[in-house]
N, C-alpha and C positions, 0 to 999 in steps of 0.2 A: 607186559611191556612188549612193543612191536618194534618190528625194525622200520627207523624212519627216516635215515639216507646211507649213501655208501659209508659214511663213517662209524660205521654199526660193528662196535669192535665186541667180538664175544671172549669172556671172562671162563675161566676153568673153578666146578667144582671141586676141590680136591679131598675132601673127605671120604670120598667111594671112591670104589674099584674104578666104577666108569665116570667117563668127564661128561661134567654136568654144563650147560651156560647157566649164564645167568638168570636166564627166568626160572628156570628150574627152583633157584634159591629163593627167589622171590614169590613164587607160589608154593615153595610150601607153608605146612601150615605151624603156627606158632612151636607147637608142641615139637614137632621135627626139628626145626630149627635151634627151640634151646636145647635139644635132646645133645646135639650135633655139636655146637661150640661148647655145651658142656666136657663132653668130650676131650674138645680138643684143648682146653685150660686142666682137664685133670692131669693129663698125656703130658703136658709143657710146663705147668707151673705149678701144680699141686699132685705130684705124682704120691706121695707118701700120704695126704687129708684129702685124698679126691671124695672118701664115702663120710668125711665131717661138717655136719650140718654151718656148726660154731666156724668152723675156717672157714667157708662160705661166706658168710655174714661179715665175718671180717676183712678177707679178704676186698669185698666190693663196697665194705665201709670208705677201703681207703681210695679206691680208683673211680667208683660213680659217681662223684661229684657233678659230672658234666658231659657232655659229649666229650671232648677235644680231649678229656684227661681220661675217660675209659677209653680212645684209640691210640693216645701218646703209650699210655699203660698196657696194649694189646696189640702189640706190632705182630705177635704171632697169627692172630686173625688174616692179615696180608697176604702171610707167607704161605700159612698152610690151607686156606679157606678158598682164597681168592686169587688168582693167576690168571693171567691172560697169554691167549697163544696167536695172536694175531704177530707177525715179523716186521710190518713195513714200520719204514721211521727208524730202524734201530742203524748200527753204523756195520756196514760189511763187510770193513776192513778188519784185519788184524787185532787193531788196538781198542781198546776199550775205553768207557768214559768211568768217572768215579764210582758211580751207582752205591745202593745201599745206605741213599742219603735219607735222613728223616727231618720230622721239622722238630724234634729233640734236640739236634745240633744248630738249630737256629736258636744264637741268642742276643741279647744286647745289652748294651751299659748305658748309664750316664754319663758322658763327658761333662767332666772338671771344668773345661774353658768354656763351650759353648751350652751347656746344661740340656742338652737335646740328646735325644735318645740314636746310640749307634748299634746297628748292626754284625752281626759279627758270626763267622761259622767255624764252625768246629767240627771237625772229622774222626772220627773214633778207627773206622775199619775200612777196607779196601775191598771189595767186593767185584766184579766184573758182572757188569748189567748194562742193559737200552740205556740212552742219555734220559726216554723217559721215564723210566722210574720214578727219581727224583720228581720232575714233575708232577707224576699221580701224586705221589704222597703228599703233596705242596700243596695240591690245589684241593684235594680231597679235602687236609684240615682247613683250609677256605670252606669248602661247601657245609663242612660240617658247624663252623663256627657262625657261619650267616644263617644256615636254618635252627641254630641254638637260639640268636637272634630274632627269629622269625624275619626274615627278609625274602621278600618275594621270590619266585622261581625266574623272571625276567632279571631280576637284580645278582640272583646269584651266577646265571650265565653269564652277565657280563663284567663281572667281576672274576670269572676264571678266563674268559675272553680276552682280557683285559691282562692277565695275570700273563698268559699265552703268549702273547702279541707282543711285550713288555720283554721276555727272554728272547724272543725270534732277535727285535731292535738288538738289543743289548749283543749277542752272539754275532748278528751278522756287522756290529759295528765295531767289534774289537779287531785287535792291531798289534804289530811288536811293539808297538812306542806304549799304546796302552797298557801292555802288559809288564815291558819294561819296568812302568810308572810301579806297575801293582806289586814287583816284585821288591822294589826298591824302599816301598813305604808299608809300615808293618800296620798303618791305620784301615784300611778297609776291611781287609779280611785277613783273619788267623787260623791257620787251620794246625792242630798238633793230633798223634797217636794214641790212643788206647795204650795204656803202658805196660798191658798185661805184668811181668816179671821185670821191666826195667821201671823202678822209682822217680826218675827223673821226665821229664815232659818237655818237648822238643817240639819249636816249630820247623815244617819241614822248608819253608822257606829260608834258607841265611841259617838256620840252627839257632835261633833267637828263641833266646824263653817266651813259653805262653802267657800273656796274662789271665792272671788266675780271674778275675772280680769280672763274673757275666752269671747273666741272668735268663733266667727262660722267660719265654715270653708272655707277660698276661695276658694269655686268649679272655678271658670274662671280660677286660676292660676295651675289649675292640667290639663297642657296642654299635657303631653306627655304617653306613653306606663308608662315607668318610674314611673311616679308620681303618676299615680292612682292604680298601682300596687300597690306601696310604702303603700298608703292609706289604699288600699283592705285590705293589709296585718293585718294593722295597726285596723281597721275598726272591723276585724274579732276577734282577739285575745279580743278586748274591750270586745264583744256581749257576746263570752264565757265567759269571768269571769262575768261578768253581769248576767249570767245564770248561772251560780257553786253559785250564791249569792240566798238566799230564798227571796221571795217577800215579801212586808210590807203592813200588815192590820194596818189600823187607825183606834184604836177603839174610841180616844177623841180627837177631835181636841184641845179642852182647859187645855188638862195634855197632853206636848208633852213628857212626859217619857213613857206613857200607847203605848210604840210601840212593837207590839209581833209579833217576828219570827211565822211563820205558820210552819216551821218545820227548820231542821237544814241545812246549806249549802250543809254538807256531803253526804245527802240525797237527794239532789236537784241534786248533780253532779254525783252521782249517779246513778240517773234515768236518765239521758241525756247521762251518760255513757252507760245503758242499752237499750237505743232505738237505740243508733248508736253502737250498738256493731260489727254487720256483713256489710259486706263488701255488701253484696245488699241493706240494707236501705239507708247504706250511699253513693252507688252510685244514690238511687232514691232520696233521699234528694238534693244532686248536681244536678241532673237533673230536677225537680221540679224547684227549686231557679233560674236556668237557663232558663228556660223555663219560668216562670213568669216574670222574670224581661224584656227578651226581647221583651214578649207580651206588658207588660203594656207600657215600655218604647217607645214600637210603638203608644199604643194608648195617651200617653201624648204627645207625638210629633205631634201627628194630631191635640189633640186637640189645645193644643199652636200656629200652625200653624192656624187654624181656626180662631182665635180670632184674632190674628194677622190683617189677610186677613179682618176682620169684623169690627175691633174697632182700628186699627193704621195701618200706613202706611207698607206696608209688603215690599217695598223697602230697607225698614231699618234694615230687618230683616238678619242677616248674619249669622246666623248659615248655616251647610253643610245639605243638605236634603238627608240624608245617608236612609231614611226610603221607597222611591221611587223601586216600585218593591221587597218591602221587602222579603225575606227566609228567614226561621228560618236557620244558618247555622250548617253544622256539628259538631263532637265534630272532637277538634284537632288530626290533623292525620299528618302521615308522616313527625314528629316529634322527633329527637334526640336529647340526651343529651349528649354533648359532653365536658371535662375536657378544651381541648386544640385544637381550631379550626386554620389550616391554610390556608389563603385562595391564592393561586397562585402556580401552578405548576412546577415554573420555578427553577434557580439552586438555589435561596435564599431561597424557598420553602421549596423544598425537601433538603436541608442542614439541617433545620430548623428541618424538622420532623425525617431526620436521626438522628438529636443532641438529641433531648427530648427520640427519643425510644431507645436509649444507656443509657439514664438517666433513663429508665423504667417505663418513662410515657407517658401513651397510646395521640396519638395524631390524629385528620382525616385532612386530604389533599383534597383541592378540587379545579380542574381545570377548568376553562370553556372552554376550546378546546376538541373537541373529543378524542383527544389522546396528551399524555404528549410528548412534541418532543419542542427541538429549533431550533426559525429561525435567520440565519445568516452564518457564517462560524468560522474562527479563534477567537483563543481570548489568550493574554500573562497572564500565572498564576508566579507571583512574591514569591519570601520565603515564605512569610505573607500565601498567599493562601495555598500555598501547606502543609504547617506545620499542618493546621486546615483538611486539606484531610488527613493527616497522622492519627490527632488525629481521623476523623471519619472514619478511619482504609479500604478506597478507593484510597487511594492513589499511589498505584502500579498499580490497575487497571487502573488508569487514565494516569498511568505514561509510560504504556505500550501501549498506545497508542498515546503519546506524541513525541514529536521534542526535545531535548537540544541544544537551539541554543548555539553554541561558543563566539557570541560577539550581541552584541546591536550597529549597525552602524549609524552614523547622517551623509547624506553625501547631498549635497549641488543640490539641485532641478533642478537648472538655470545650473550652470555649469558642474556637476557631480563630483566633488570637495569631497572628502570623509575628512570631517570635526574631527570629534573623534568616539572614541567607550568606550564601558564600556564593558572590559571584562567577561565572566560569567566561569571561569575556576576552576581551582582548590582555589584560592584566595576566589573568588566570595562563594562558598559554603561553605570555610573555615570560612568566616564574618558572615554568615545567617543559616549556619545548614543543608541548603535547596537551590537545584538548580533552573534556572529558565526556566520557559519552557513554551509550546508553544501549544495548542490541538486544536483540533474542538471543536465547545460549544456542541454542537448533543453528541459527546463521552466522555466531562463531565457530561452532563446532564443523559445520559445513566447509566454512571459509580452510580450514585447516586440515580436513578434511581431501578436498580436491587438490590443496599443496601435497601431500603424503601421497597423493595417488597420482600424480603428476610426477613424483619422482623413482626412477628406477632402484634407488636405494635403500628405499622404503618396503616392505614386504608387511599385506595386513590382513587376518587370519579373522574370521566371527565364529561364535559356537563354542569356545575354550573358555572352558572352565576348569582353572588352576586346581588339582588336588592333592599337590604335595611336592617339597620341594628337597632337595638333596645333595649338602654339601660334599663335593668330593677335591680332591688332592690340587685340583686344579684347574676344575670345571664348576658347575652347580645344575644337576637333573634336575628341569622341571618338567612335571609328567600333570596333563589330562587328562580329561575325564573322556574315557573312548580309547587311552593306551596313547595317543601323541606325547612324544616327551621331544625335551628340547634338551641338547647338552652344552652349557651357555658359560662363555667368560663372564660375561654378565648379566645381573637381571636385577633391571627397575619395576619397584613395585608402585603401579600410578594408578591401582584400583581403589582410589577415595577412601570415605569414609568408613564403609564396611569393608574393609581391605581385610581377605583371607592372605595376603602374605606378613602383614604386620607381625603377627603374633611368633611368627620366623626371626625376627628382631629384637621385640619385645611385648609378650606375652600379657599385656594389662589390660585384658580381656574386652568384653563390648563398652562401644562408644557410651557416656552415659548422659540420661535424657536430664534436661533443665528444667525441665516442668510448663515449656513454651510449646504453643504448638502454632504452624503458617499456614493460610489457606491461601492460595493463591492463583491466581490463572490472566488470561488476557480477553479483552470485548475488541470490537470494532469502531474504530475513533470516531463514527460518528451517533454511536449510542453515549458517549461520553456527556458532559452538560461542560459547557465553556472557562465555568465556573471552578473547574477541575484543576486550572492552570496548566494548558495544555503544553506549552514551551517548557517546563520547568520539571526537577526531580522536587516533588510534593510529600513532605516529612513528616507525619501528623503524629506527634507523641503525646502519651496519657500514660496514668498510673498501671504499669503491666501490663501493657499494651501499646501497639503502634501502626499506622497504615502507611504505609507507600505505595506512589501512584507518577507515572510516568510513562511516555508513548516511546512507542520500538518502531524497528522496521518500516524506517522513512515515514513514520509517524501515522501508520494504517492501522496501529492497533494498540491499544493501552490494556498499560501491566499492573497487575494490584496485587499485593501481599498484605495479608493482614494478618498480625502478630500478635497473640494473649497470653496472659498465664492462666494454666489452668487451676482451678480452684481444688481438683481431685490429683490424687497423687499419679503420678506416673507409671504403667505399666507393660506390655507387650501389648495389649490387645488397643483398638480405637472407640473404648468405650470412656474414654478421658478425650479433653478440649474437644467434644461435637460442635456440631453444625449451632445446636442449643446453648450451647453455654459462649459461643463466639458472639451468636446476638442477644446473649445476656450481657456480656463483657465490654460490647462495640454500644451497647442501649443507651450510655452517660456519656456518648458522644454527641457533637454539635451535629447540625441537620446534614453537612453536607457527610462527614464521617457517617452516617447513617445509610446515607441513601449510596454510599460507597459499596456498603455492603451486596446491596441487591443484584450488581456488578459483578461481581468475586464468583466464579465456577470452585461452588465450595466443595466438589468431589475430589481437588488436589489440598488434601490433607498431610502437612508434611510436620511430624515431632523434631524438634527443633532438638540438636545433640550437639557434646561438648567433649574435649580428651583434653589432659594435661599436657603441655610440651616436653619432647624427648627430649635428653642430654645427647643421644644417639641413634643415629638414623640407618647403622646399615650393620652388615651380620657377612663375614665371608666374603662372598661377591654378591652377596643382593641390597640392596641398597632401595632406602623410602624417598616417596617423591608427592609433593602437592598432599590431597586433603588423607592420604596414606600416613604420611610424616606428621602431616601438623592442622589437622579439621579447626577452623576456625566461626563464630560466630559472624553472622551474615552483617553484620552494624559496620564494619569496616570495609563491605564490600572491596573487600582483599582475595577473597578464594581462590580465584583465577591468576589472578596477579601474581600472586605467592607461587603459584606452581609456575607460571611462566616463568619466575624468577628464579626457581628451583632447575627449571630445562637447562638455562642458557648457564647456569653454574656449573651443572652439574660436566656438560659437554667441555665447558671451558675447563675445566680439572679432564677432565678425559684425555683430549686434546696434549697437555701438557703433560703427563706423566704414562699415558700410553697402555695398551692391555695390557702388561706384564706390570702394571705397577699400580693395580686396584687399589690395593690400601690407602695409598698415597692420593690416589684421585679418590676415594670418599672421605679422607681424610680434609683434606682444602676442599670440598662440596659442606661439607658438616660445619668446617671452621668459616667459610664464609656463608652459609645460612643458617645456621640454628641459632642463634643469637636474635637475627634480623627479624626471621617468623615468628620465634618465640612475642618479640615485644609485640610482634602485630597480632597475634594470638589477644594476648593481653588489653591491646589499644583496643582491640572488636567488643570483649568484653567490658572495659571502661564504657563505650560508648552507650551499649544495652544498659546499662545501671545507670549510667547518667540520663536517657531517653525516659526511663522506666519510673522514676522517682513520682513520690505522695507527698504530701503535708508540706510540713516545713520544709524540707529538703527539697521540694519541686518551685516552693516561692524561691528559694536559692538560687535553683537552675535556671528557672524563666529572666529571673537578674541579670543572671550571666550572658546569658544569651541575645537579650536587648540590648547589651554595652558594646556586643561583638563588630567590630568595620569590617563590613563582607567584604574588602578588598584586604582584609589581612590574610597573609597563609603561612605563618610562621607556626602553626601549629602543624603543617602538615609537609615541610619541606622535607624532612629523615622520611620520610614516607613515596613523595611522589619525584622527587627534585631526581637528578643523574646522580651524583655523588649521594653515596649512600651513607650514612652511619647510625649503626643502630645505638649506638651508645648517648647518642643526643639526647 
């Protein structure tokens, strides 16, 4: 171990004559080392069975459990092993802080009214020690508990960082009214005596009995980032008010009134006030407290590992051996705090980050492709959509680069049979407000695109690839691939279909395939044949199968998707729905469905995938958004829509209920969208099964569809109309 800045605080051997640092203890080798705290447990706690194999055995039956409970169970190690002689930081006056504190006397109860877990300290002895002590020991059982956990060396710094920074607040923000308060109320903290020879137990506050009903803390059940945070927090806030309190001299055991303050609290916090006054102590104070706790924390790991290896079966020992090749790590770096994190660069994305930075709240974007672009070609934008590009005032851009088809045509696969249409004419926009149209996803995406980058409020990151996300007390880490992490109030996850953050929510693992596969791509309008119906969205349905064909992009290029079932099962590889079996599939088509084919750029192979709808869209502060939440089949050409409609909810709860009241804003985002996507989930699906129909059941559909008045739209009002209800 090297020294690796001024806060390079050296520790005392105390086993030999001569004082050792800490490397010393750290290089030597196994054998030294158990030779040595053998010793020093024979000397302390086994002086009469130090040379019995059997007390051995039993003895570490009872305390190896775990880390945390062989250092609760080894405070002697502390005392006699490990000392440090560095002075600065400690207080120079006269008086003295409590010292001698362990996290033995941290404990806590259930509360009866509020059933949440309370804090609580208990003081056994009086001791005159540095303010940090208590510290080390605090944060030590942190480090030890997180590397029990296996939690990274970056996580466990800033979680003693954290821990640090948390008593500085707390200490330099106390006050007589605050203390006042603490005095007056016997709820936060309790501290009573060791009763050596006196039976009775005494708080030293008011002389109020101690309650008895506390509990120590289950380190094993603080298994996450999360909860030892929570603790830290919790941990550190204790220690300060503990320290704002004066220490108690016992001058009688046998008159327990004879208890005299040594001086006044005011005074006490005072002078703790005055030693962290400047911003350099109390960064060397953080770094000390870090620096010790991950030293010793390493050498309590060895040593437990030793005994292990010596006195029980070390097969059974399951902790993570996080200690192996140890570094001290840095302190956190490339580190942001961000209000409103989202992570996917695609049209739900940047919809998302457009909506919030019109709402005037800063948001960053981060995409894991090199560059923001989509892959695919056409895509149908219905009223619903368009109105929500109106409101985020893109909408001419997008429109100006759009199609207005004239009609939505169903015309018959097999025979070429033109079945109905649903006009989009002057009616059509008279019902909805909003025409329906037709673009590239590339000149969507672009359009929204240059809005996001156009705005100062928007901040937009490529190369970030999400690897892990991490609820904490009142934030949520999320960390990349390359060490960028984000420490975020919140985070929308708008990474589609394969969304790595879903499974943070709800773990119902990969999308699954429907046995459909789409070849799709776009030609040049004037390879087309007229015959095409160039004006119109062209709906060509057959049994398990279907073509769509419609011009984009001011009508310079036609878009074709052709849709089959594959006859072979389903599997990871593209050795299912080929190029072959699509013109095996498309072969019982009419001539022009045929010669469609020859058209279609058949290297965009895309397996057509399906998920359930959630009851529940968000976890913490991370929250699902668009084909993340709710991937939808392409028949409703809803995809987009949906997550637009998903942005402008979700900001509108934002908005209203504000960062400090998440729940509440995914709360009314869930209640007024999960319902609504759900049925559209379902209407997408209806539609594929009705498209897709054989036999009798297709003589049905064709019925149906010749009766249809293209000028009716009462099938599609809950869908495209302003006033929404999904319950229609």
């Amino acid at each position: 171990m090297q020294e690796t800045s001024s806060s390079y605080y050296r520790l005392k051997f105390m086993g030999t004559q001569n004082e050792s640092s800490v490397n010393k203890i750290l290089e030597c080798d196994d054998s030294q080392r158990l030779d040595h705290i053998m010793h020093i447990f024979a000397a302390k706690l086994m002086v009469r069975k130090r040379y019995e194999i059997n007390a051995w055995h039993s003895y570490f039956r009872r305390i190896a459990s775990n880390l945390i409970v062989f250092y609760q169970n080894n405070a002697v190690l502390f005392y006699d092993d490990i000392q440090y002689d560095r002075k600065q930081l400690e207080l120079t006056s006269s008086i003295f802080t409590h010292g001698d504190l362990h996290v033995g006397q941290f404990r806590y109860h259930l509360s009866d009214v509020s059933h949440e877990r309370v804090f609580k300290v208990q003081r056994y002895t009086k001791t005159t020690a540095p303010f940090t002590w208590d510290l080390k020991r605090l944060a030590t059982n942190l480090a030890l508990i997180a590397y029990y956990h296996g939690f990274s060396d970056t996580e466990i710094i800033e979680i003693l960082e954290m821990f640090t920074q948390q008593y500085i607040k707390k200490v330099l923000s106390c006050n007589k009214k605050s203390l006042k308060r603490q005095k007056s109320s016997g709820d936060d903290q309790i501290y009573h005596m060791k009763p050596w020879k006196v039976q009775k137990k005494y708080s030293v506050i008011g002389l109020l009995e101690v309650q008895q009903k506390l509990y120590d803390i289950d380190w094993q059940s603080i298994d996450t980032v999360k909860s030892l945070m929570t603790l830290a927090q919790q941990l550190a806030i204790a220690t300060a008010h503990l320290h704002c309190q004066p220490p108690i001299t016992i001058s009688s055991l046998k008159n327990s009134t004879n208890l005299v303050m040594e001086s006044s609290a005011n005074h006490y916090t005072q002078t703790l006030q005055a030693t962290l006054s400047s911003m350099v102590l109390q960064q060397q104070l953080i770094d000390e407290i870090c620096y010790f706790a991950i030293i010793y924390a390493e050498i309590v790991e060895r040593d437990h590992r030793l005994f292990f290896k010596n006195f029980r079966n070390e097969t059974k020992f399951h902790c993570v051996n996080t200690i192996k090749n140890f570094k001290i790590p840095c302190p956190l770096a490339n580190t942001r705090r961000e209000t409103v994190l989202i992570v996917g660069g695609g049209i739900g994305g940047m919809a998302t980050a457009l909506a919030f930075a019109q709402a005037g709240i800063r948001v960053r974007l981060l995409e894991k492709n090199l560059e923001f672009a989509e892959v695919g070609a056409g895509m149908q934008l219905a009223p619903n959509c368009s109105r929500i590009l109106d409101r985020l005032g893109i909408l001419k851009l997008v429109q100006a680069n759009a199609v207005f088809p004239k009609q939505i045509v169903w015309m018959d696969a097999i025979s070429g049979e033109r079945l109905t249409c649903i006009d989009l004419g002057a009616k059509f926009v008279e019902n909805f407000d909003y025409p329906y149209i037709v673009v590239h996803r590339a000149d969507l995406l672009y359009a929204l695109y240059q809005a996001c980058l156009a705005s100062c409020m928007v901040a937009m990151e490529t190369n970030r690839t999400v690897i892990s996300v991490d609820e904490r007390p009142e934030t949520m880490m999320v960390e990349c691939a390359g060490g960028m992490r984000y420490d975020c109030g919140m985070v929308v996850a708008a990474d589609g279909l394969w969304s790595s953050l879903r499974k943070f929510v709800c773990d119902d693992g990969a999308p699954l395939s429907v046995g459909y596969v789409t070849y799709r791509g776009t030609v040049e309008i004037d390879q087309v044949s007229k015959e095409a119906g160039l004006e119109n969205v062209q709906f060509w349905i057959g049994p398990d199968m279907h073509l769509v064909q419609y011009p984009i992009r001011r009508g310079e290029l036609f878009n074709q998707a052709a849709v089959f079932k594959s006859s072979r099962l389903p599997d990871e590889t593209d050795e299912w729905g080929t190029k072959k079996e699509l013109n095996e599939r498309f072969s019982i088509g009419c001539q022009h469905v045929k010669n469609a084919l020859n058209l279609i750029q058949t290297n965009f192979r895309w397996p057509v995938y399906d998920r359930n709808p959630l009851s529940k869209w968000s976890r913490g502060r991370l929250v699902l958004l668009g084909d993340a939440a709710h991937p939808m089949l392409q028949y409703a050409a809803q995809g987009a829509a949906q997550a637009l409609e998903d942005a402008c909810a979700l900001v509108a709860a934002y908005k209203k209920h504000g960062p400090s009241k998440i729940h509440a804003v995914f709360h009314e985002y869930e209640q007024e969208r999960i319902d609504r996507s759900s049925k559209v989930v379902q209407f997408a699906r209806d539609i594929g099964i009705f498209a897709h129909q054989n036999g009798v059941a297709k003589i049905v559909r064709d019925a149906i569809l010749r009766s249809h008045d293209m000028d009716n739209f009462d099938s599609f009002k809950w869908l495209y109309a302003e006033k929404q209800n999904a319950d229609e």
